[in-house]
N, CA, C and O of each residue as an XYZ file, in Angstrom:
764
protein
N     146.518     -4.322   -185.848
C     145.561     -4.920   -184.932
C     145.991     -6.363   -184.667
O     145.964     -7.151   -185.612
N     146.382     -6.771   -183.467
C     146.446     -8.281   -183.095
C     144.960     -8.396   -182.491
O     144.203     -7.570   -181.982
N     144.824    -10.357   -182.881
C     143.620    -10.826   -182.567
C     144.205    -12.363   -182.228
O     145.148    -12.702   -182.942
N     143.827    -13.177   -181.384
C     144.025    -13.786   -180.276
C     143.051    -14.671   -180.303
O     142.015    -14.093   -179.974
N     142.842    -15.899   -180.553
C     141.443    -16.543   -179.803
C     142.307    -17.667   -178.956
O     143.063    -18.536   -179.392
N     141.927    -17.345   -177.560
C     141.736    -18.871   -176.847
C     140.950    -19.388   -176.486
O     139.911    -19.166   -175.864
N     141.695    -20.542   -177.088
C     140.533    -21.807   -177.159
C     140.591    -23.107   -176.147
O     141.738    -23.535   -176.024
N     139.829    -23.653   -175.577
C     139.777    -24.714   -174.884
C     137.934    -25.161   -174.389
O     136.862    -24.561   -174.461
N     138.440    -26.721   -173.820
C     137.035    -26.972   -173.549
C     136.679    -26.232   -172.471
O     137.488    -25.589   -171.802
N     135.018    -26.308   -172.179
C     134.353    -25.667   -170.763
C     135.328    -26.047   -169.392
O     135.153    -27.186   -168.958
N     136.144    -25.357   -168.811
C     135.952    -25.116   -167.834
C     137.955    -25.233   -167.705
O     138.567    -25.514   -166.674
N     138.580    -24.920   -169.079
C     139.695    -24.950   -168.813
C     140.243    -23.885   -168.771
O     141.412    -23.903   -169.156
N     139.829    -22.900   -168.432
C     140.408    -21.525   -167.574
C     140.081    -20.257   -168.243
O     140.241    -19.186   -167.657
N     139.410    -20.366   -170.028
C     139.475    -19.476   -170.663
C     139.308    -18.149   -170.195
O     140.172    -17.273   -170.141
N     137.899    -18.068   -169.799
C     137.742    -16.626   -168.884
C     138.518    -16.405   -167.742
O     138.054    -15.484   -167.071
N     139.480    -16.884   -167.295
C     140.218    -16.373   -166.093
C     141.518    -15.897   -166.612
O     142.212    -15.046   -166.057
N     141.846    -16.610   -167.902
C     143.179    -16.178   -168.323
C     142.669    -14.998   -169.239
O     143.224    -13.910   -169.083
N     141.712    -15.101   -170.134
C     141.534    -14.214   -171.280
C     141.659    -13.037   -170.330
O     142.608    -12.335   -170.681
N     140.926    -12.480   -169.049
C     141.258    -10.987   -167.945
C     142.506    -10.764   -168.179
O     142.870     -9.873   -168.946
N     143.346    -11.574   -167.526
C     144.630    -11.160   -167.515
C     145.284    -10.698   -168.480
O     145.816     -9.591   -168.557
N     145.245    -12.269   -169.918
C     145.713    -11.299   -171.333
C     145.121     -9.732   -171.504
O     145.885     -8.784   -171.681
N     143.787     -9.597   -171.434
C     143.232     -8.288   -171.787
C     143.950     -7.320   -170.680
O     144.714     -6.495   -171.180
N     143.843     -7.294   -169.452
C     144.536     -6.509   -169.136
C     146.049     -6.195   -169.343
O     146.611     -5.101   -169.294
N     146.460     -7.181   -169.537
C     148.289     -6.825   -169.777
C     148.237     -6.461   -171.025
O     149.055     -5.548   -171.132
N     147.703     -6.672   -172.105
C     147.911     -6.121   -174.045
C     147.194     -5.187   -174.376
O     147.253     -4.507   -175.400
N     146.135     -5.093   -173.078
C     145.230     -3.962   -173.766
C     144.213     -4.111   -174.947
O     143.887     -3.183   -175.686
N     143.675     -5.617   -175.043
C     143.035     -5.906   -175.883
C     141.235     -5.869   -175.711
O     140.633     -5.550   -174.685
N     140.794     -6.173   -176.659
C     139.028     -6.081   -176.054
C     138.368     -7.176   -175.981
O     138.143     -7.601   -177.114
N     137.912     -7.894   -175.090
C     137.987     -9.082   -174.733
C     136.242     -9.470   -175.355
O     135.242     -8.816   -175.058
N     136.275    -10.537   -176.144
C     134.804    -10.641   -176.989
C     134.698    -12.318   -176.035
O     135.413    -13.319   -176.004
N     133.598    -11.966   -175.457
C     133.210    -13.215   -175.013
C     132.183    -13.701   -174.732
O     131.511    -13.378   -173.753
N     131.718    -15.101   -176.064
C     130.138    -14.987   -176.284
C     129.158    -15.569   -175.496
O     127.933    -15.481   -175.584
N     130.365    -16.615   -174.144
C     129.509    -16.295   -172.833
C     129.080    -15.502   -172.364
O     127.882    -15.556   -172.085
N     129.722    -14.563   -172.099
C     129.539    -13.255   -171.576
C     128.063    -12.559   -172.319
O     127.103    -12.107   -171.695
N     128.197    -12.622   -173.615
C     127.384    -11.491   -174.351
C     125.898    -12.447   -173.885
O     124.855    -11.928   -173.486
N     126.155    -14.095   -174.077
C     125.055    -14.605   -174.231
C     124.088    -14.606   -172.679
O     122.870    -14.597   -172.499
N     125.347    -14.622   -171.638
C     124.405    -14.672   -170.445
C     123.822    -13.111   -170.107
O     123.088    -12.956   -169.131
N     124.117    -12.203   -170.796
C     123.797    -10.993   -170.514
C     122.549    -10.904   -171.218
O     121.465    -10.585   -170.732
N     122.769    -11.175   -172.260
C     121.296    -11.442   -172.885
C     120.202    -12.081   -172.067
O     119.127    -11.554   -171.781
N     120.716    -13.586   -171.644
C     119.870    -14.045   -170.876
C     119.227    -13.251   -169.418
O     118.098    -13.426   -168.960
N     120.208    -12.426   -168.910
C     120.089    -11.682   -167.698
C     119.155    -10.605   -167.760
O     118.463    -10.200   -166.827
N     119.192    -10.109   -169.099
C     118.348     -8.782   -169.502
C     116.767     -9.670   -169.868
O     115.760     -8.986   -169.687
N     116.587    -10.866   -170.273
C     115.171    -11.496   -170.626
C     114.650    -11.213   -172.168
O     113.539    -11.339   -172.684
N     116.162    -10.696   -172.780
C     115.800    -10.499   -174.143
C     115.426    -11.782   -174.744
O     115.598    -12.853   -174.162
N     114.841    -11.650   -176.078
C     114.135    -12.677   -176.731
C     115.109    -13.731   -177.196
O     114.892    -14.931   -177.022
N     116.466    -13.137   -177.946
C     117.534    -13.905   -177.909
C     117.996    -14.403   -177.139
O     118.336    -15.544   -177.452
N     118.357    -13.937   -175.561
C     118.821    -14.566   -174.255
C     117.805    -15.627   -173.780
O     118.288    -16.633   -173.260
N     116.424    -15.535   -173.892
C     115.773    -16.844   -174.252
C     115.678    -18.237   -174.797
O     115.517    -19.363   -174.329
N     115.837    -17.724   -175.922
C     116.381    -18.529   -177.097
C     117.543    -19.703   -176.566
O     117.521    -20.933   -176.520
N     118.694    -18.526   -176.145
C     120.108    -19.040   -176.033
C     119.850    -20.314   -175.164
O     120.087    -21.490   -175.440
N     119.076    -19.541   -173.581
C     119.238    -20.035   -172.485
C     118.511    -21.688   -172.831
O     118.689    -22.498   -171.921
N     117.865    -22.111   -173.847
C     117.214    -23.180   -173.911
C     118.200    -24.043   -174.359
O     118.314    -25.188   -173.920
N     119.220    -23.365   -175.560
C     120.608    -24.191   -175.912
C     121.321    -24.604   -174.907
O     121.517    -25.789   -174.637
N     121.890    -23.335   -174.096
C     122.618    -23.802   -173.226
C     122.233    -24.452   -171.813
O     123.209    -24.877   -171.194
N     121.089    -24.595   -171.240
C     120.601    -25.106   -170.364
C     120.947    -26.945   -170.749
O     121.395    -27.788   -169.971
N     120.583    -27.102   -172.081
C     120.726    -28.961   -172.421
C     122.407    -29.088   -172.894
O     122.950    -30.048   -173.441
N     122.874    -28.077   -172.576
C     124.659    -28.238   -173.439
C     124.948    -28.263   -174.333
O     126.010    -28.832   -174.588
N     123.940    -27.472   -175.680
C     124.222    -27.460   -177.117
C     124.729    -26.132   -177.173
O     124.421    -25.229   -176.395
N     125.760    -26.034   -178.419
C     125.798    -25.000   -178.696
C     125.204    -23.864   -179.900
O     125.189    -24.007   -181.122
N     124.683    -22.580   -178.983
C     123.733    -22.051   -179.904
C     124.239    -21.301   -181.048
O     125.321    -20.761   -181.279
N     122.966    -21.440   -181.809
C     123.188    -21.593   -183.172
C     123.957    -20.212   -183.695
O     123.850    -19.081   -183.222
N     125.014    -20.798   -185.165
C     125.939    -19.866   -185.643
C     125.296    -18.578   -185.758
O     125.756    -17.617   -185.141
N     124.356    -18.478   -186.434
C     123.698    -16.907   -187.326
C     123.746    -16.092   -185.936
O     124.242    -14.970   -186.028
N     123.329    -16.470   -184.744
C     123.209    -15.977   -183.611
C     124.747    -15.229   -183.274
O     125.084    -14.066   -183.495
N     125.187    -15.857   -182.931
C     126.798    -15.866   -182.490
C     127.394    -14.486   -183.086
O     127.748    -13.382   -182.671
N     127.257    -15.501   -184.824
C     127.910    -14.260   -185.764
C     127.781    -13.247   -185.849
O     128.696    -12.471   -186.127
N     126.189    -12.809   -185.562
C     125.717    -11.515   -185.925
C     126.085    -10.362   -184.425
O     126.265     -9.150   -184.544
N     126.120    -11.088   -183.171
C     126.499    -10.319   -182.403
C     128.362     -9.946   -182.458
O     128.819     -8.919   -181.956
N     129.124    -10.872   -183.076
C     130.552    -11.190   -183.034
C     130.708     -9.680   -183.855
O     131.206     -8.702   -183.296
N     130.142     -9.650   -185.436
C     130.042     -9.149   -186.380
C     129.579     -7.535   -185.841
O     130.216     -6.631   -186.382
N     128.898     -7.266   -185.182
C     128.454     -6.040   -184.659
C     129.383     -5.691   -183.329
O     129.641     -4.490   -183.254
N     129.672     -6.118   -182.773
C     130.813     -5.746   -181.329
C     132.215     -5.354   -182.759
O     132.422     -4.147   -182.885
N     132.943     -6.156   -183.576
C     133.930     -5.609   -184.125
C     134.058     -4.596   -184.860
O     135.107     -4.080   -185.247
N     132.055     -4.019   -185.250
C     132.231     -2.868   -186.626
C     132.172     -1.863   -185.049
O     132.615     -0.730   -185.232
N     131.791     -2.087   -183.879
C     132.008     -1.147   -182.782
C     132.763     -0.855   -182.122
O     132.775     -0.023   -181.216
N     133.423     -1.452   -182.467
C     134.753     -1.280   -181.499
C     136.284     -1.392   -182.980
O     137.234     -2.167   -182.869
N     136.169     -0.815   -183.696
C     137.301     -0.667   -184.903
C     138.329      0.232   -184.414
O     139.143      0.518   -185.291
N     138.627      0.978   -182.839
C     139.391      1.846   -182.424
C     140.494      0.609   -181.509
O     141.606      0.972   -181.127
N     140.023     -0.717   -181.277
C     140.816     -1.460   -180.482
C     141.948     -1.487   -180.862
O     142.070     -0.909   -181.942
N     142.878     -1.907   -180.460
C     144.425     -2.527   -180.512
C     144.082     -4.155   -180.742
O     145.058     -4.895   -180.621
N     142.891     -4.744   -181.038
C     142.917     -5.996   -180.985
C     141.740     -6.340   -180.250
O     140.999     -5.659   -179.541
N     141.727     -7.900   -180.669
C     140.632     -8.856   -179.791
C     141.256     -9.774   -178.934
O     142.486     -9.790   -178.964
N     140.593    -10.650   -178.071
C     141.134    -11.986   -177.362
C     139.285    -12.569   -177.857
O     138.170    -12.130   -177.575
N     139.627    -13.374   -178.435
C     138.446    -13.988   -178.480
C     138.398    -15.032   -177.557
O     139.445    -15.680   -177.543
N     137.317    -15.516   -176.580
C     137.184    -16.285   -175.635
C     135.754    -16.911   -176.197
O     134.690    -16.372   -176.501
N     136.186    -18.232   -176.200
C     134.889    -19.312   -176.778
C     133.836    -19.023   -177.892
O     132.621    -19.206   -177.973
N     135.073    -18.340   -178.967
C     134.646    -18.172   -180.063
C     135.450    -18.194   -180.819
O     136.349    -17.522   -180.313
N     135.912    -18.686   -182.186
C     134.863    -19.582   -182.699
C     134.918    -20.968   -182.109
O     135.907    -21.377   -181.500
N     133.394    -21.959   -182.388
C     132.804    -22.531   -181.696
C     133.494    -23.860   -182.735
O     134.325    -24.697   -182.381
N     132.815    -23.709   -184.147
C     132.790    -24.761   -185.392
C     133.845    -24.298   -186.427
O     134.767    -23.517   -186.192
N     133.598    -24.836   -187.484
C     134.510    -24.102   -188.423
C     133.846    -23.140   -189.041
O     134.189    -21.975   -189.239
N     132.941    -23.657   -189.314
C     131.827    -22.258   -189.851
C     131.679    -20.771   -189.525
O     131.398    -19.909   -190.357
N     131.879    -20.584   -188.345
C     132.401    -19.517   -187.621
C     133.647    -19.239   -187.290
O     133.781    -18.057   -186.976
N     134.561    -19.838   -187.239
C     136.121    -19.559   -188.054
C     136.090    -19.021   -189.458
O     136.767    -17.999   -189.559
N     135.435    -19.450   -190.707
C     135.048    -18.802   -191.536
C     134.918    -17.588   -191.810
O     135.573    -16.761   -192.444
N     133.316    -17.601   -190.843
C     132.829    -16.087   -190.442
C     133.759    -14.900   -190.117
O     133.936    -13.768   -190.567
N     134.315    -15.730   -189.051
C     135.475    -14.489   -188.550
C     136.381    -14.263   -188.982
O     137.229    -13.429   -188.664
N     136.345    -14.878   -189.669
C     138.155    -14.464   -190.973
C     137.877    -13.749   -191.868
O     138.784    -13.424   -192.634
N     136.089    -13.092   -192.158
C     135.853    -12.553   -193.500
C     135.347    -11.300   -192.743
O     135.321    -10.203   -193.299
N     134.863    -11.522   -191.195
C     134.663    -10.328   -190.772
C     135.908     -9.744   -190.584
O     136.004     -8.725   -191.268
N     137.235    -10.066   -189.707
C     138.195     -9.625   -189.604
C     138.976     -9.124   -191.039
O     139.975     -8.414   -190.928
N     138.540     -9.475   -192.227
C     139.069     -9.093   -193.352
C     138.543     -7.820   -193.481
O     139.184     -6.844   -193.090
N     137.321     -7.705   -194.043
C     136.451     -6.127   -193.975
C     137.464     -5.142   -193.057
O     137.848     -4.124   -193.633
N     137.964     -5.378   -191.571
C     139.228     -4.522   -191.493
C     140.523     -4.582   -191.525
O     141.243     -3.898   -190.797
N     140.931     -5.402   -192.366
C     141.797     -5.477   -193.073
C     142.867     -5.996   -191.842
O     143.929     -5.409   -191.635
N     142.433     -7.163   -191.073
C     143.007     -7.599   -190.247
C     142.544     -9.482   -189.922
O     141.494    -10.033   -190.253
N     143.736    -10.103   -189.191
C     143.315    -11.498   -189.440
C     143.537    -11.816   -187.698
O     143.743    -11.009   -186.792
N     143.400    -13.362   -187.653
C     143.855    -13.945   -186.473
C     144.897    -13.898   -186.530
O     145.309    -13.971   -187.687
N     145.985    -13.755   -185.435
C     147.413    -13.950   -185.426
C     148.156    -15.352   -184.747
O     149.240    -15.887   -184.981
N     147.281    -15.610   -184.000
C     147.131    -16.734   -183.105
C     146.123    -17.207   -182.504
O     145.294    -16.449   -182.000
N     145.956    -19.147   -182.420
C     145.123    -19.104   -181.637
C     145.971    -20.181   -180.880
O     146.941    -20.860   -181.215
N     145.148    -20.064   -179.597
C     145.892    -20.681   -178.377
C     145.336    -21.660   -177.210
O     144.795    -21.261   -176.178
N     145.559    -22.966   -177.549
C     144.586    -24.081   -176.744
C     145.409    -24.680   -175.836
O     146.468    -25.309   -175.845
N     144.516    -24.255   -174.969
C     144.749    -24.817   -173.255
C     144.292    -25.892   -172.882
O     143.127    -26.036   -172.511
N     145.542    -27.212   -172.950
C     145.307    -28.397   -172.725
C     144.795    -28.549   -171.489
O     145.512    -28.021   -170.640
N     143.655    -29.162   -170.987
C     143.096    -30.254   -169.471
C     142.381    -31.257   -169.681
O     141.784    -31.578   -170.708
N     142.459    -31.904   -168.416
C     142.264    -33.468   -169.207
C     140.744    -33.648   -168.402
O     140.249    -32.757   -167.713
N     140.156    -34.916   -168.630
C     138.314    -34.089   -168.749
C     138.058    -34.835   -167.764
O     136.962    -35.393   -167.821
N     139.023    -35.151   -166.405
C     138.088    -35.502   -165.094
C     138.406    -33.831   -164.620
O     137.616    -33.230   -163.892
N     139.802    -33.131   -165.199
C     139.729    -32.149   -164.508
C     138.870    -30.869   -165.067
O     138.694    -29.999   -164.213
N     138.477    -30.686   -165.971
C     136.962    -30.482   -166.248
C     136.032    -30.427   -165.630
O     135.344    -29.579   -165.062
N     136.068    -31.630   -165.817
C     134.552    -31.947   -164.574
C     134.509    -31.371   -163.369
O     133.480    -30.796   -163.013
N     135.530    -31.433   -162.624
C     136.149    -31.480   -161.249
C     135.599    -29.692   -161.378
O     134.623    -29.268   -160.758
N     136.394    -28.904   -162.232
C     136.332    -27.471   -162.248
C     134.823    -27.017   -162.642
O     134.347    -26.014   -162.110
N     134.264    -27.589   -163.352
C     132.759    -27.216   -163.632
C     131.765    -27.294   -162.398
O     130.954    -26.495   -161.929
N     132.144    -28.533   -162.075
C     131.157    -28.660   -160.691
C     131.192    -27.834   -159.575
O     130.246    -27.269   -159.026
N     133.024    -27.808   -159.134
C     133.015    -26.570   -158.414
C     132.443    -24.997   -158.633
O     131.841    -24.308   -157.809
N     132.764    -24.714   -159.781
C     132.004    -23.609   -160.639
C     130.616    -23.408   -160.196
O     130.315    -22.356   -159.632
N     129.553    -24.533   -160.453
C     128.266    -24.625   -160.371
C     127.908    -24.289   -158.882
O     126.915    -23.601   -158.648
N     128.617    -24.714   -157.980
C     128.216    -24.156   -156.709
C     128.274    -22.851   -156.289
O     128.115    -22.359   -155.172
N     128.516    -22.386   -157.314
C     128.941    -20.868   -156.318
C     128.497    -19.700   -158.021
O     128.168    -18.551   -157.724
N     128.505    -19.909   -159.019
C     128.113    -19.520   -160.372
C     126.717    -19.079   -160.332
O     126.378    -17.960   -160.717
N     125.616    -20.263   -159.701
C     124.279    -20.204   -159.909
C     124.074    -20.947   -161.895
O     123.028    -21.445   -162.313
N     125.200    -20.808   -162.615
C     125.241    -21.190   -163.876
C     124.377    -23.163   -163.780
O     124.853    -24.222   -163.372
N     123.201    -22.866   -164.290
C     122.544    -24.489   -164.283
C     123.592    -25.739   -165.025
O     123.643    -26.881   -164.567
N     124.442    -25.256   -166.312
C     124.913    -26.026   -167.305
C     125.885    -26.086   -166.138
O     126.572    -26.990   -166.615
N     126.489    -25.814   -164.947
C     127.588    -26.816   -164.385
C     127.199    -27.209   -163.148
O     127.948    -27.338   -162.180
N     126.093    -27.388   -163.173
C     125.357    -28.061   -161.619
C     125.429    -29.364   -162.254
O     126.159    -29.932   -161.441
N     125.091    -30.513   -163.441
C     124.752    -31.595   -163.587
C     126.404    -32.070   -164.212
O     127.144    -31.431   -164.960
N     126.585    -33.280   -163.643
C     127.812    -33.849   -164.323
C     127.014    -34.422   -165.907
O     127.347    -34.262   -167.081
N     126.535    -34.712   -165.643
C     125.937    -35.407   -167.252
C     125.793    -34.231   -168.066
O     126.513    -34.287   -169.062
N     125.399    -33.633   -168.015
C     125.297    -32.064   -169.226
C     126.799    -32.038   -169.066
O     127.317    -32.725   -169.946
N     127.515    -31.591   -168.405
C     128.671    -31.202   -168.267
C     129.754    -32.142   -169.414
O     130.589    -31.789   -170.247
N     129.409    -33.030   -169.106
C     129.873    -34.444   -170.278
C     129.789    -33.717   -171.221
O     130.552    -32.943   -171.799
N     128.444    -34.143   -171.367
C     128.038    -33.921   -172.548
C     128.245    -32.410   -173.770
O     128.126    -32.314   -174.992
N     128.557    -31.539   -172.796
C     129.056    -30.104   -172.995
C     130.790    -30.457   -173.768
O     131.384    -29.924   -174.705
N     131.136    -31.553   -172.867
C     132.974    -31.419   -173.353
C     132.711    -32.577   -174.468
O     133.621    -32.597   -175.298
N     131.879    -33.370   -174.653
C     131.893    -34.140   -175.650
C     131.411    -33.667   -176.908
O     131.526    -34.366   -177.915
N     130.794    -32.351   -176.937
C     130.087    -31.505   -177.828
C     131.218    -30.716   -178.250
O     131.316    -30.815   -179.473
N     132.313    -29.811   -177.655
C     133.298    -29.473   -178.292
C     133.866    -30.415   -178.459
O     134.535    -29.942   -179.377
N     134.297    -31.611   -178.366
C     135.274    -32.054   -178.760
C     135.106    -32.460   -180.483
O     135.976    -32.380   -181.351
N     133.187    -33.071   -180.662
C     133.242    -33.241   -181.864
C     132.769    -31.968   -182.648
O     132.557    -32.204   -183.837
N     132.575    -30.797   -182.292
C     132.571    -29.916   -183.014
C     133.673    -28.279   -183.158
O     133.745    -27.463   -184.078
N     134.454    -28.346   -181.683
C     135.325    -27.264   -181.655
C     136.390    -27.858   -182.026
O     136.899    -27.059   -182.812
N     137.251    -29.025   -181.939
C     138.040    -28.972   -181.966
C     138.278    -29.120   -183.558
O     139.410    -29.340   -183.989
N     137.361    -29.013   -184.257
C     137.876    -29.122   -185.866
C     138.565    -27.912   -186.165
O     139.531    -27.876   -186.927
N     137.915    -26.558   -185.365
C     138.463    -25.202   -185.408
C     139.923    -25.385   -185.184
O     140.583    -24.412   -185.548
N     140.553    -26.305   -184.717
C     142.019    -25.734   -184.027
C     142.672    -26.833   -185.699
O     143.720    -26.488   -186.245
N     141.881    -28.019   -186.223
C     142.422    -27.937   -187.143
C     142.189    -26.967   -188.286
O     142.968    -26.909   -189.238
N     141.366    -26.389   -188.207
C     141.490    -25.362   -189.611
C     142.599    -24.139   -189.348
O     143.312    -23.552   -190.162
N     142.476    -23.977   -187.914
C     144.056    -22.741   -188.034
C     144.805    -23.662   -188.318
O     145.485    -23.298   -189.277
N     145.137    -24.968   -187.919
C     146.624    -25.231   -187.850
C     147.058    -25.501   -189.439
O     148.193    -25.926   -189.651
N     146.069    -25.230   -190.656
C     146.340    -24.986   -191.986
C     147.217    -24.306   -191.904
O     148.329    -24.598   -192.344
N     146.752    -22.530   -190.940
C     147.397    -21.643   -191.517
C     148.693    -21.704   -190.459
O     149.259    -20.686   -190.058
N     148.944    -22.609   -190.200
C     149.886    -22.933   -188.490
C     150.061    -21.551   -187.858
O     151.001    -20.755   -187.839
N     148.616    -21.544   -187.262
C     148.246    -20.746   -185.978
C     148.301    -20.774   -184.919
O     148.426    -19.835   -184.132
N     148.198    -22.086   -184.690
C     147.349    -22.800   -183.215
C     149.072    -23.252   -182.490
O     150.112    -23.685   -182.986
N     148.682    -22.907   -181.244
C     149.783    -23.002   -180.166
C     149.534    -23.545   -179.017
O     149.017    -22.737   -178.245
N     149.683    -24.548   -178.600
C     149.357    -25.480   -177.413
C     149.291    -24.946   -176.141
O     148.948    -23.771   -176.266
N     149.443    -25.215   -175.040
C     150.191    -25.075   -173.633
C     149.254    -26.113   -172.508
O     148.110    -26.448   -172.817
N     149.766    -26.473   -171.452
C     149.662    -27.229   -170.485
C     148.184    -26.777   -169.751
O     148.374    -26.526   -168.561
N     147.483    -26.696   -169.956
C     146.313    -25.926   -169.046
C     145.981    -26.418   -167.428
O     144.983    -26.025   -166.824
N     146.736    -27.106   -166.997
C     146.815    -27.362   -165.561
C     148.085    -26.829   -164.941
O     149.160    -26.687   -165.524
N     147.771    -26.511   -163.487
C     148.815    -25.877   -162.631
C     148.057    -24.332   -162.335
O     146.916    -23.921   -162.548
N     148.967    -23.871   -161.894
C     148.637    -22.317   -160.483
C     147.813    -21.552   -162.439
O     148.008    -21.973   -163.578
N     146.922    -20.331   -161.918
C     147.088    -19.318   -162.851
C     147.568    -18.442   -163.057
O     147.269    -17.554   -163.855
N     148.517    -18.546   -162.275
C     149.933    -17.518   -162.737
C     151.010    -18.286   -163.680
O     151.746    -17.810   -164.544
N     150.849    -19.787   -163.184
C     152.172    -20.493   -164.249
C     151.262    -20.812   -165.830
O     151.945    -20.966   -166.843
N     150.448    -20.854   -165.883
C     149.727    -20.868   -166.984
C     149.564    -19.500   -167.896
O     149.359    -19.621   -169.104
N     149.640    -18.478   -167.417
C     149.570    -16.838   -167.540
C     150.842    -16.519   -168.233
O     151.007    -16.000   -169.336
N     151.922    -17.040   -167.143
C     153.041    -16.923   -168.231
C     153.259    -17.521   -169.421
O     153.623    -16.918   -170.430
N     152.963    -19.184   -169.317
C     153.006    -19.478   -170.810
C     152.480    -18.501   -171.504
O     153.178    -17.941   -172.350
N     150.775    -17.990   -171.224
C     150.013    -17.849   -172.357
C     150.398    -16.354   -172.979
O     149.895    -15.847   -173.981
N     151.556    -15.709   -172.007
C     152.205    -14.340   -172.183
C     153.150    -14.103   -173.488
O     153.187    -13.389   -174.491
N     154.049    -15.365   -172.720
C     155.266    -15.449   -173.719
C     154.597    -15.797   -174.955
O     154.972    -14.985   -175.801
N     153.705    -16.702   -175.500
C     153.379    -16.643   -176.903
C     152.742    -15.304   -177.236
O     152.980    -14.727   -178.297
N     151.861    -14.787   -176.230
C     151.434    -13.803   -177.218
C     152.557    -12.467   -177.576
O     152.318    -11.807   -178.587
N     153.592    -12.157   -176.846
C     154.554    -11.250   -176.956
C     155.422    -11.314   -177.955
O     156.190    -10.379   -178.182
N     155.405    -12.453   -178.692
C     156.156    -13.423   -179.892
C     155.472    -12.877   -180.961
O     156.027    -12.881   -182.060
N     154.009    -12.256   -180.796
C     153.324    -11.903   -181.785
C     152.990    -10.071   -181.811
O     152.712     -9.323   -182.748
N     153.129     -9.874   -180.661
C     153.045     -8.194   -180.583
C     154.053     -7.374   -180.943
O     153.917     -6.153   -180.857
């Protein structure tokens, strides 16, 4: 089983590249945007919850996260792998997922952060917000405040892989095809 997380701040391409990886490796793409706005979309009690985190730009809380992370992997144990997309968040949940991925007797193989620099952030969030309906990228100030929130809490994650020297850089600006290839060639290094 290969497992994959890319990582970067809001709005540096993760979900546009993580498609592509998943479609070219054949992997199962866990993404706790995804799970969380679906929640929110359905009016479940948790998608409630969430939507109050993410409406002010915090990120919602671990037990939450984990327990859905933790239940998508005991469901899906037939994959060829994960791409994790904006997960893990802290280290705490790097943790998590190294003890869930243990139970099947499988680890991270890589993780992979997509450098952009945070006017172009901004620049991409805002555009986002117009056409998304997503509230967290209509305001530049949340939006800040969103990349200033990973920075002091995600990016500790990229130091705890780089213990296990996991973590693999690349340029996160330019076309998404020249970015696609970088993010190809590393993962083919690992398949």
């Amino acid at each position: 089983m290969f497992n994959v997380i890319l990582f970067g701040a809001p709005g540096s391409g993760k979900g546009t590249q993580s498609q592509k990886i998943v479609e070219k490796f054949q992997l199962k793409h866990i993404s706790t945007g995804d799970l969380l706005r679906s929640e929110i979309a359905t009016g479940t009690a948790l998608g409630k919850e969430a939507k109050q985190f993410m409406d002010n730009g915090v990120l919602v809380p671990d037990v939450v996260v984990i327990g859905m992370i933790g239940k998508l992997i005991e469901n899906n144990k037939e994959a060829k792998g994960f791409l994790f997309d904006g997960f893990p968040r802290t280290v705490a949940q790097a943790e998590a997922l190294d003890k869930l991925l243990k139970l099947s007797d499988a680890e991270i193989d890589v993780v992979i952060a997509l450098e952009v620099s945070e006017e172009e952030l901004v620049t991409r969030l805002l555009g986002r917000g117009k056409t998304s309906g997503r509230s967290d990228d209509a305001d530049e100030t949340i939006i800040r405040s969103r990349i200033e929130e990973y920075r002091k809490k995600t990016e500790a994650v990229a130091d705890y892989y780089k213990k296990f020297n996991k973590v693999k850089s690349i340029e996160g600006e330019g076309s998404v095809d020249e970015i696609f290839e970088k993010l190809s060639a590393i993962v083919e290094q690992y398949i």
